[in-house]
C-alpha positions as semicolon CSV with decimal commas, in nm:
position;residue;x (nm);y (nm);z (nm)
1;X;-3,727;8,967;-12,734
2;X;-3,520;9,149;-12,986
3;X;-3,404;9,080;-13,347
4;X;-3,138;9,315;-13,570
5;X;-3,044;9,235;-13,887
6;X;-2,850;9,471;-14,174
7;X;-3,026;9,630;-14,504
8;X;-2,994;9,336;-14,666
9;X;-3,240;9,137;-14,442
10;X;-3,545;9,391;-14,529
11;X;-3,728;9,082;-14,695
12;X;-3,643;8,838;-14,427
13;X;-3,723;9,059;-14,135
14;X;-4,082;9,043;-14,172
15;X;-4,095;8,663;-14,098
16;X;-3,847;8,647;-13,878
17;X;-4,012;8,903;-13,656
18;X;-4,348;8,711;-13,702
19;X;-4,218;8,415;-13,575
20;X;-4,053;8,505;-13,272
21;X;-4,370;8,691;-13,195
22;X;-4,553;8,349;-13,222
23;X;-4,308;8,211;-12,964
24;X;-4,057;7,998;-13,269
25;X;-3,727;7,935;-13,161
26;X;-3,486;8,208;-13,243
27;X;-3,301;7,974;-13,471
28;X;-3,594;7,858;-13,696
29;X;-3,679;8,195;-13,722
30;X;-3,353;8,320;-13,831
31;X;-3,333;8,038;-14,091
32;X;-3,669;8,115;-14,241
33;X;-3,569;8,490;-14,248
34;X;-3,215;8,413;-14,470
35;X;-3,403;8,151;-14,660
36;X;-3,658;8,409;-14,806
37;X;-3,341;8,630;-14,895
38;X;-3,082;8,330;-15,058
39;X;-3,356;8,290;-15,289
40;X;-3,416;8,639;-15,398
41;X;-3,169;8,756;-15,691
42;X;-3,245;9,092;-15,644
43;X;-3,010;9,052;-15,313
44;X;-2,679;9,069;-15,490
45;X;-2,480;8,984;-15,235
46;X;-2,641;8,682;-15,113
47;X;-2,729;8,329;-15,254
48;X;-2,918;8,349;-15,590
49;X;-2,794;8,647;-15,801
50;X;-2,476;8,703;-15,587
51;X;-2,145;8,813;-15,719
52;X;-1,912;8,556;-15,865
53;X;-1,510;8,489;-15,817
54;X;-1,234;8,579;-16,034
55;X;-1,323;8,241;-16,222
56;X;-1,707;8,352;-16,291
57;X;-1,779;8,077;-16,027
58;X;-2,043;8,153;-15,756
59;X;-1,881;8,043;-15,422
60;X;-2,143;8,070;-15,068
61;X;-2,080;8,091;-14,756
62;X;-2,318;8,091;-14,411
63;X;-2,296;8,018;-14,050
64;X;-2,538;8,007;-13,775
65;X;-2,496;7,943;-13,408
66;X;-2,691;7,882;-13,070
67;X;-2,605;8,072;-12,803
68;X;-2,739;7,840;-12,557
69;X;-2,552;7,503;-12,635
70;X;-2,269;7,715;-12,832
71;X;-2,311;7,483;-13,123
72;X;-2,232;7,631;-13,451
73;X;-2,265;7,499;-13,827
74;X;-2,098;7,650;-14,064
75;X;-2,023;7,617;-14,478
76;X;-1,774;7,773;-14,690
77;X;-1,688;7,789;-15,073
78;X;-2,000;7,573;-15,196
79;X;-2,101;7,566;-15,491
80;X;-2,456;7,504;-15,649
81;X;-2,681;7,512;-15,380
82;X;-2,925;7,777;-15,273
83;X;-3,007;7,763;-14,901
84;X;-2,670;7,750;-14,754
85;X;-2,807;7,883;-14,400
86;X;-3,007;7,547;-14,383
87;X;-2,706;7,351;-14,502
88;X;-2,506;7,518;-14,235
89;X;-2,793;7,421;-13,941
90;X;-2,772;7,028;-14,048
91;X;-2,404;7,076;-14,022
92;X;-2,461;7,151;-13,621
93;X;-2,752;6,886;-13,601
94;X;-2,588;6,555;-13,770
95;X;-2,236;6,590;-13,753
96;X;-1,979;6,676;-13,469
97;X;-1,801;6,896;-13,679
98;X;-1,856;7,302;-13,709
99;X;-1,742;7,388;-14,075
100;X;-1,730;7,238;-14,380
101;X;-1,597;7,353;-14,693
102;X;-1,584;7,312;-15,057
103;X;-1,595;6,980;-15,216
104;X;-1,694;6,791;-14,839
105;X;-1,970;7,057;-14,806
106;X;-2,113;7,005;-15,166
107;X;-2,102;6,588;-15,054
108;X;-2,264;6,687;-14,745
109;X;-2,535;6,901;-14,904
110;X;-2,617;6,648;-15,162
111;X;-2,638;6,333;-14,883
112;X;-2,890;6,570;-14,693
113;X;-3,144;6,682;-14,968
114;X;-3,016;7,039;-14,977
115;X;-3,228;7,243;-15,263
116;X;-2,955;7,225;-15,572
117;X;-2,915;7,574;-15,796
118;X;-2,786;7,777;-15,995
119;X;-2,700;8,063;-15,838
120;X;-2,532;8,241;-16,094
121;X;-2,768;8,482;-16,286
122;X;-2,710;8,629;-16,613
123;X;-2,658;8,980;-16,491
124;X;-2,403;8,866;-16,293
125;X;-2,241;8,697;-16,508
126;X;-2,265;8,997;-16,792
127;X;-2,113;9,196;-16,518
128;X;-1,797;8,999;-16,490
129;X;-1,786;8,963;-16,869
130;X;-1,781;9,328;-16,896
131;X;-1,475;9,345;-16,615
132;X;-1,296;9,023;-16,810
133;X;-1,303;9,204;-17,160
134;X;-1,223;9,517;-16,981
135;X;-0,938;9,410;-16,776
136;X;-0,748;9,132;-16,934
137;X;-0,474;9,144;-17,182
138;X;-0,474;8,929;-17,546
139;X;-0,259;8,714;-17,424
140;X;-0,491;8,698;-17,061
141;X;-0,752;8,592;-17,235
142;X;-0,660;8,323;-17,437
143;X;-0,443;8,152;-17,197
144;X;-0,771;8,186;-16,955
145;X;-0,806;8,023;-16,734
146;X;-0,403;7,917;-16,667
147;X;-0,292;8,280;-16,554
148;X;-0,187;8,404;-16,266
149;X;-0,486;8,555;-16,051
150;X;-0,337;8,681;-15,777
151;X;-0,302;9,045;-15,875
152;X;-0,605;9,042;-16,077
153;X;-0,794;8,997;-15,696
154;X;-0,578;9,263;-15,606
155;X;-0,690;9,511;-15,850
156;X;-1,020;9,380;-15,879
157;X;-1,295;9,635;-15,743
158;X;-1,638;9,457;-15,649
159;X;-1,960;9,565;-15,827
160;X;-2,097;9,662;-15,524
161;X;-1,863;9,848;-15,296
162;X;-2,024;9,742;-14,976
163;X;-1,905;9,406;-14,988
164;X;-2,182;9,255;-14,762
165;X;-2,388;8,963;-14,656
166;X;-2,661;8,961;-14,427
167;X;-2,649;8,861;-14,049
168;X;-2,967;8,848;-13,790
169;X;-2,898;8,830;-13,469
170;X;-3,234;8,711;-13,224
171;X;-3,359;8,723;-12,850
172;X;-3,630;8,438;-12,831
173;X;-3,876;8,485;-12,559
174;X;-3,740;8,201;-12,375
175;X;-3,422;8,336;-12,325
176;X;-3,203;8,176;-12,618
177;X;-2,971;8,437;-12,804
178;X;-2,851;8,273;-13,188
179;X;-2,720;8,421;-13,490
180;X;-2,729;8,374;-13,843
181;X;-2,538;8,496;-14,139
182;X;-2,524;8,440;-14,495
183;X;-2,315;8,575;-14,788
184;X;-2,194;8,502;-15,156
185;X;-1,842;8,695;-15,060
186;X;-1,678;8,944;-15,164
187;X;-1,709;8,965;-15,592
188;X;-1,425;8,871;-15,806
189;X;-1,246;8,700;-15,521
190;X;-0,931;8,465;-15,533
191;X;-1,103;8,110;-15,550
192;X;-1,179;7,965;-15,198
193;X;-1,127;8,350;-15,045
194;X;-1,377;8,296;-14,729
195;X;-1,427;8,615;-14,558
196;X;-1,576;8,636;-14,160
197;X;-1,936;8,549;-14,225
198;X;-1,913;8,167;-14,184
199;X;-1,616;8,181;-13,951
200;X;-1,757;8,187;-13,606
201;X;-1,612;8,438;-13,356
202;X;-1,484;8,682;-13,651
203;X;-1,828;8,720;-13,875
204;X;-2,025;8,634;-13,575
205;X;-2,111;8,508;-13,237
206;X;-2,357;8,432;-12,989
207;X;-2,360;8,336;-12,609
208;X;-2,737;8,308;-12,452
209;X;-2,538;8,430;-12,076
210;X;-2,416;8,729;-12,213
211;X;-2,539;8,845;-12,554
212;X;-2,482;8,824;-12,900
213;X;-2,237;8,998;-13,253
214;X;-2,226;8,981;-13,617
215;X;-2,040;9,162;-13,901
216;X;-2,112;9,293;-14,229
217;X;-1,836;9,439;-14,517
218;X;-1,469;9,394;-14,542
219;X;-1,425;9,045;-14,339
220;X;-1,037;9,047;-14,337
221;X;-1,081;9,308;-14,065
222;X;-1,317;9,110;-13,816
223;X;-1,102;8,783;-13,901
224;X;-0,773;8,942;-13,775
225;X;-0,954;9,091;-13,458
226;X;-1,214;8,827;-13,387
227;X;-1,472;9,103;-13,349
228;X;-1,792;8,941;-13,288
229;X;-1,616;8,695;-13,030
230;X;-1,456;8,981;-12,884
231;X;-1,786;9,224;-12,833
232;X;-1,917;8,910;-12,653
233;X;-1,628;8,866;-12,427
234;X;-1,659;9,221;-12,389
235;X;-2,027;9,212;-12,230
236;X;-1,915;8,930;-12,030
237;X;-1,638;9,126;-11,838
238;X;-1,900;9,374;-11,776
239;X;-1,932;9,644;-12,049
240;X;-2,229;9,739;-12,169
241;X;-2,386;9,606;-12,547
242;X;-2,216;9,949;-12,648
243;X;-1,895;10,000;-12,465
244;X;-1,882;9,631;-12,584
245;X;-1,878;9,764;-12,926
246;X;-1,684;10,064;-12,924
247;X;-1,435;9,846;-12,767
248;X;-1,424;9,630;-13,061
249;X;-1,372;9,935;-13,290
250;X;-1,086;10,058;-13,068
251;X;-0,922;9,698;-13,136
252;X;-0,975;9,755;-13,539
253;X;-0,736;10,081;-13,464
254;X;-0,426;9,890;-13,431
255;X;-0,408;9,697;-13,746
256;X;-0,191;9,795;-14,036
257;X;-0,136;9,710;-14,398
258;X;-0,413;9,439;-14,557
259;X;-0,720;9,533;-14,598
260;X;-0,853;9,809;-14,405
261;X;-1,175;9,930;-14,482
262;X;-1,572;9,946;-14,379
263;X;-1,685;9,710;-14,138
264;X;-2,042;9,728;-14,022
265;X;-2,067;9,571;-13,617
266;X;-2,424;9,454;-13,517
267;X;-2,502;9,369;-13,104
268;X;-2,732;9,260;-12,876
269;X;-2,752;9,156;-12,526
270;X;-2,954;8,986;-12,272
271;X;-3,148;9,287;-12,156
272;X;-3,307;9,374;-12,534
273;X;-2,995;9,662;-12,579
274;X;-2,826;9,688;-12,917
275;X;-2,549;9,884;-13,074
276;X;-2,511;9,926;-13,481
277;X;-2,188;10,105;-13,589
278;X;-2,094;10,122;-13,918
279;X;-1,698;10,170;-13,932
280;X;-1,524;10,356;-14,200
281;X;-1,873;10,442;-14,302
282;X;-2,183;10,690;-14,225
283;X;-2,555;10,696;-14,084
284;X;-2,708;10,621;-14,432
285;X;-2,626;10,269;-14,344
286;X;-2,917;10,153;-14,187
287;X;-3,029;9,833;-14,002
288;X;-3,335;9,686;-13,881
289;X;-3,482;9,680;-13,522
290;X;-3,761;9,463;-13,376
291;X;-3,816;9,530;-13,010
292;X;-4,106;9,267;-12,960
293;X;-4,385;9,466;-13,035
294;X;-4,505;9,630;-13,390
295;X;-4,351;9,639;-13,694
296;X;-4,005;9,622;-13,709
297;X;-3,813;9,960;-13,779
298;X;-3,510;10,092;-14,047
299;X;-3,260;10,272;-13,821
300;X;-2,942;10,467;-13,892
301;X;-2,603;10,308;-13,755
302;X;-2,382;10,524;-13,595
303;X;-2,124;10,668;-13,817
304;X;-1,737;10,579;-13,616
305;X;-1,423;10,654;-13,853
306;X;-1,138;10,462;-13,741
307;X;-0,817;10,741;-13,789
């Protein structure tokens, strides 16, 4: 059994780890984990508390998959509802669809009983107040909202720099590989920006035969390169859980223009490996191991610059 998960799991982790030990199902255990941190506002980049758009509108996104059947469920761009990572799961159990978005997955959360919210928290929102009054000109502001936003996204620089989510990836002990992710995006986004974490095969991916990805920071990146689908793919042609990932990085080396920036790769495979590089970034980034015994552990990533 193994489970990694970034920083931003450290309260989920606990549970998580507890379960698996007691012989849960990688994905309940994955869910509980993200549950514990959508709730917590002190996670500003995820559920409750997270960073709004351009618009001062909280938009959540989450994805989870099962390497085994290679069902996925995943939700973009919702809107007042806390436990998107459960939404997401009932996506893969009732419907034969893998994604919803927007208005169809705020019908589809309210038809199932999700937990309704406000996610938006006042520090948040004094946050972008403080970047609205900063930024915008007289004549911004008072024909807000009717502007054009596209250069304000451009120039826009979120309040925290990481830009990152959280993502658990799990080795149940009998033998199922799944992955989990959850995010509020990217802050003061263009409305309906989704960024890799609920888009399976860029913010994530699992396979039970061969192993398992996920990705944390600038999602553009991993969208245009498919990383986690491609680390996967990777271990299935052979490489190791670490070639596998080095590979990916080599593929981040040929884009150009866009956004190009720190990307965070998480791994595992079938024999309880794991890689964690942080791209574009450095060894104070640090993830969480559990190996299937103990406590799990805060590791450093290893530190990979791309030019």
């Amino acid at each position: 059994m193994i489970l990694v998960t970034n920083n931003e799991g450290t309260l989920g982790v606990p549970t998580t780890a507890r379960m698996l030990a007691a012989g849960h199902p990688a994905l309940d255990a994955i869910e509980a984990g993200i549950r514990l941190i959508e709730a917590d506002p002190s996670v500003r980049t995820v559920g409750r508390g997270g960073w709004p758009n351009l618009l001062c509108e909280l938009e959540l996104d989450a994805c989870v998959m099962d390497g085994t059947t290679l069902r996925s469920g995943a939700v973009g761009a919702l809107k007042g509802y806390l436990h998107l990572v459960s939404v997401a799961r009932e996506i893969m159990r009732r419907l034969p669809h893998e994604f919803l978005v927007g208005e169809g997955a705020a019908r589809f959360a309210h038809e199932i009983g999700a937990t309704p919210a406000e996610n938006l928290i006042e520090d948040s929102r004094r946050v972008w107040r403080e970047w609205f009054d900063r930024t915008l000109t007289p004549a911004q502001k008072q024909a807000w909202p009717n502007i054009p936003l596209a250069e304000l996204c451009r120039h826009a620089i979120d309040p925290e720099t990481g830009r990152d989510t959280t993502v658990f990836l799990a080795h149940d002990n009998s033998e199922n590989i799944c992955s989990g992710t959850s995010t509020s995006g990217w802050g003061w986004k263009y409305p309906g920006r989704l960024g890799d974490s609920p888009i399976v095969g860029a913010g994530s991916y699992a396979d039970t035969r061969y192993g398992a990805a996920a990705c944390t920071g600038a999602g553009e990146m991993t969208i245009r390169c498919c990383t986690a689908r491609s680390i996967v793919l990777y271990m299935k042609k052979g490489a190791s859980v670490a070639d596998a990932v080095l590979e990916a990085v080599d593929d981040m080396r040929a884009l150009k223009t866009g956004l190009i920036n720190r990307v965070t790769i998480h791994a595992i495979d079938t024999g309880g490996n794991h890689k964690v590089v942080a791209v574009n970034g450095s060894a104070a980034n640090v993830y969480w191991l559990w190996d299937g015994t103990g406590d799990p552990r805060r590791c450093p990533a290893e530190a990979i610059a791309l030019r």
